[in-house]
C-alpha positions as CSV (number, residue, x, y, z in Angstrom):
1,X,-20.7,3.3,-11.6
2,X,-21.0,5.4,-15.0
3,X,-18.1,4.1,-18.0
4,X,-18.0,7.6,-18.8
5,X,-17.2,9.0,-15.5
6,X,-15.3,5.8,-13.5
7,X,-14.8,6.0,-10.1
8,X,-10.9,6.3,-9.7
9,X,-9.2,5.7,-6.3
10,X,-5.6,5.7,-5.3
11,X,-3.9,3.8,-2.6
12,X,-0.2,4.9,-1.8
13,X,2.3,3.7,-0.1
14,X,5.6,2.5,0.1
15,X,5.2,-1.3,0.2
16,X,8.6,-2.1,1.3
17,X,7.6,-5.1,1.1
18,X,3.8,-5.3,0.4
19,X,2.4,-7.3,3.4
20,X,-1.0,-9.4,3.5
21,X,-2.5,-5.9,5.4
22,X,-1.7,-4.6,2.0
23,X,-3.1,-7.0,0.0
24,X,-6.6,-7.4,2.1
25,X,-6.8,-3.5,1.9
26,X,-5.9,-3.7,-2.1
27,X,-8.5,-6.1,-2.8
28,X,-11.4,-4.7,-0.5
29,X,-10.9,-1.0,-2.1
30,X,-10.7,-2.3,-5.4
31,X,-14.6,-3.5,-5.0
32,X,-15.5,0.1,-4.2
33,X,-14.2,1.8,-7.3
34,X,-14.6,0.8,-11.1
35,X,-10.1,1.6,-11.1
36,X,-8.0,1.5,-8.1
37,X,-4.6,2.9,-8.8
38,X,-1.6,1.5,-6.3
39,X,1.2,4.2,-5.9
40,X,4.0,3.4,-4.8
41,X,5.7,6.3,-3.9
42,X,9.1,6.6,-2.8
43,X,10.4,8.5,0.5
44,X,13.7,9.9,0.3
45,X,14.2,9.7,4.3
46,X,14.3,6.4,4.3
47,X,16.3,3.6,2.9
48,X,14.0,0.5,1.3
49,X,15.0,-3.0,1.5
50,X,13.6,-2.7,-2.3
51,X,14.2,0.2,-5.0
52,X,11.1,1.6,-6.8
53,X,10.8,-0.7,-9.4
54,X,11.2,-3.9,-7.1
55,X,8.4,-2.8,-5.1
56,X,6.1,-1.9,-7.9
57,X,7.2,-5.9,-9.6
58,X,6.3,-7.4,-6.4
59,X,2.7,-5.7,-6.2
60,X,1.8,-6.0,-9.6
61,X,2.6,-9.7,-9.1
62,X,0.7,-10.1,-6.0
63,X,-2.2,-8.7,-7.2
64,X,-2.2,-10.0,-10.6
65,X,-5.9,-11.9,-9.5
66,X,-7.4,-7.9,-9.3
67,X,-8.9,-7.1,-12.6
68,X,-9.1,-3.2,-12.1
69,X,-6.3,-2.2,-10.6
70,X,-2.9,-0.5,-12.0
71,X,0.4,-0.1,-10.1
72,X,2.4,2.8,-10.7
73,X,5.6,4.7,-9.2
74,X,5.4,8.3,-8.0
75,X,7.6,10.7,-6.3
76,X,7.0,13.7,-4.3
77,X,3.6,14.3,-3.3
78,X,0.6,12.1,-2.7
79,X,-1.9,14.7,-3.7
80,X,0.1,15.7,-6.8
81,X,0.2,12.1,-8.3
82,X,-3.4,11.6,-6.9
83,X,-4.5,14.4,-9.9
84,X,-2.3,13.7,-11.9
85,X,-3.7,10.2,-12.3
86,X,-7.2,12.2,-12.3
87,X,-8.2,10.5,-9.6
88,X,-10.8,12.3,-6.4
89,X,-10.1,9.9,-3.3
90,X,-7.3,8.4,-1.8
91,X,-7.6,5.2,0.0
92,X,-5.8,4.7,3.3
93,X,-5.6,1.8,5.6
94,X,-5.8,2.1,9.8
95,X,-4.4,0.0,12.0
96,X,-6.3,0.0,15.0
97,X,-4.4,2.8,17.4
98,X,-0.9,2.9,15.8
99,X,-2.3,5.1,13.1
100,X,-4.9,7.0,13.6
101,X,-3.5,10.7,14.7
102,X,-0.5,10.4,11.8
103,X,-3.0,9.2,9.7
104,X,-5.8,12.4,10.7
105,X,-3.2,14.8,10.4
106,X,-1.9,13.6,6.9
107,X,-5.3,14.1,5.4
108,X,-5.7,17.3,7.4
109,X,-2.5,18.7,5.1
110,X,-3.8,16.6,2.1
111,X,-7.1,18.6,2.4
112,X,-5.0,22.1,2.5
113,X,-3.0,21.1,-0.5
114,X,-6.0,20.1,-2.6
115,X,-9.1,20.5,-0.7
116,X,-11.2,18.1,-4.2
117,X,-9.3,15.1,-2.8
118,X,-10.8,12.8,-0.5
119,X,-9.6,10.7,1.6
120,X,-11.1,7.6,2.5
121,X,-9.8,5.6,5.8
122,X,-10.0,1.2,6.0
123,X,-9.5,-0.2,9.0
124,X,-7.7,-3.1,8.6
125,X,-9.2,-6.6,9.3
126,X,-8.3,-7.8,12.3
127,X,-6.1,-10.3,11.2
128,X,-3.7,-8.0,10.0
129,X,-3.8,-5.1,12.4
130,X,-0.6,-6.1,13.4
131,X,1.4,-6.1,10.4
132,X,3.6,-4.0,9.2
133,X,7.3,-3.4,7.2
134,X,9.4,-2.5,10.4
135,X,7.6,-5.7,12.2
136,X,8.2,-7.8,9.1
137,X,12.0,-6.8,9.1
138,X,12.8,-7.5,12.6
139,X,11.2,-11.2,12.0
140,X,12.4,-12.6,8.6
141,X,15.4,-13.2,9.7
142,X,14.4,-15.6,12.6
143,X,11.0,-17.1,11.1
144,X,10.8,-19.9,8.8
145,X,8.5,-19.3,5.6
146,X,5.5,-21.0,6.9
147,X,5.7,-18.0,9.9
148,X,6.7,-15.4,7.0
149,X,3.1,-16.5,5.0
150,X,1.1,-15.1,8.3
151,X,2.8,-11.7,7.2
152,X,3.4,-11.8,3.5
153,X,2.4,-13.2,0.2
154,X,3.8,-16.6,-0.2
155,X,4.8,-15.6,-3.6
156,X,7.3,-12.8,-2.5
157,X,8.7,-14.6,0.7
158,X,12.1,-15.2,-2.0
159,X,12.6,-11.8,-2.6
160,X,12.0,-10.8,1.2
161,X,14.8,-13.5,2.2
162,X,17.0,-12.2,-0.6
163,X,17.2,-8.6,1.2
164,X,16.9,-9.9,5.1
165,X,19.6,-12.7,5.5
166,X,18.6,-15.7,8.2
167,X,20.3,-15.7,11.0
């Protein structure tokens, strides 16, 4: 890939809390582009266990070991902070068949709103096809942190314990 035109891909998300999915996805896109930008964006229909800038500490610490990625906040939508960050393609990760039709019809609006972007579907290894936020919440408090590393970085299972009290 060209240093005067880098390949710029963006991965957004809410990452409330980033999960190992996450993180497998991060690091697998970030060796298809020479910058990978995480965007964390922020969803007013729903409350967070963590506020934007929690979520964007948390991912920037995870991935810390990524050499070419930044982690930024957004709000409002994907496509908009997709240019805005001058990027083409947006990254998004598929479970195997929880995803796939909200997924299809998300880029089929993406595509009206800005028919230059991209959008480029992972399927996530199959490991992690089962992770997720809601599944993560409904755990914590019942699983020890040996069970919470099967799910999330060991280096965030504090902060996840901090928000979801043990039973």
């Amino acid at each position: 890939m060209s240093e005067e035109n880098p390949k710029v891909a963006v991965y957004t998300g809410s990452f409330d809390p980033v999960t190992l999915g996450h993180l497998n996805l991060i690091e697998r896109s970030s060796r298809l582009v020479d910058r990978l930008i995480i965007g964390i964006g922020t969803n007013d229909q729903k409350v967070g266990l963590f506020n934007a800038e929690e979520r964007v500490e948390l991912v920037r610490r995870v991935t810390k070991h990524v050499p070419n990625i930044d982690v930024l906040h957004f709000s409002g939508l994907a496509v908009d902070f997709v240019r805005s960050v001058n990027a083409r393609a947006m990254i998004r990760g598929i479970r195997p068949l929880t995803d796939i039709a909200g997924e299809f019809t998300m880029m089929m609006a993406n595509r009206k709103l800005d028919p230059g972007i991209e959008t480029v579907f992972l399927m996530a290894d199959e490991e992690y096809g089962h992770v997720s936020s809601s599944l993560l919440k409904q755990i914590t408090p019942l699983a020890g942190d040996d069970q919470l590393a099967k799910f999330v970085p060991r280096e965030i299972i504090a902060d996840v314990r901090s928000k979801i009290p043990t039973v």
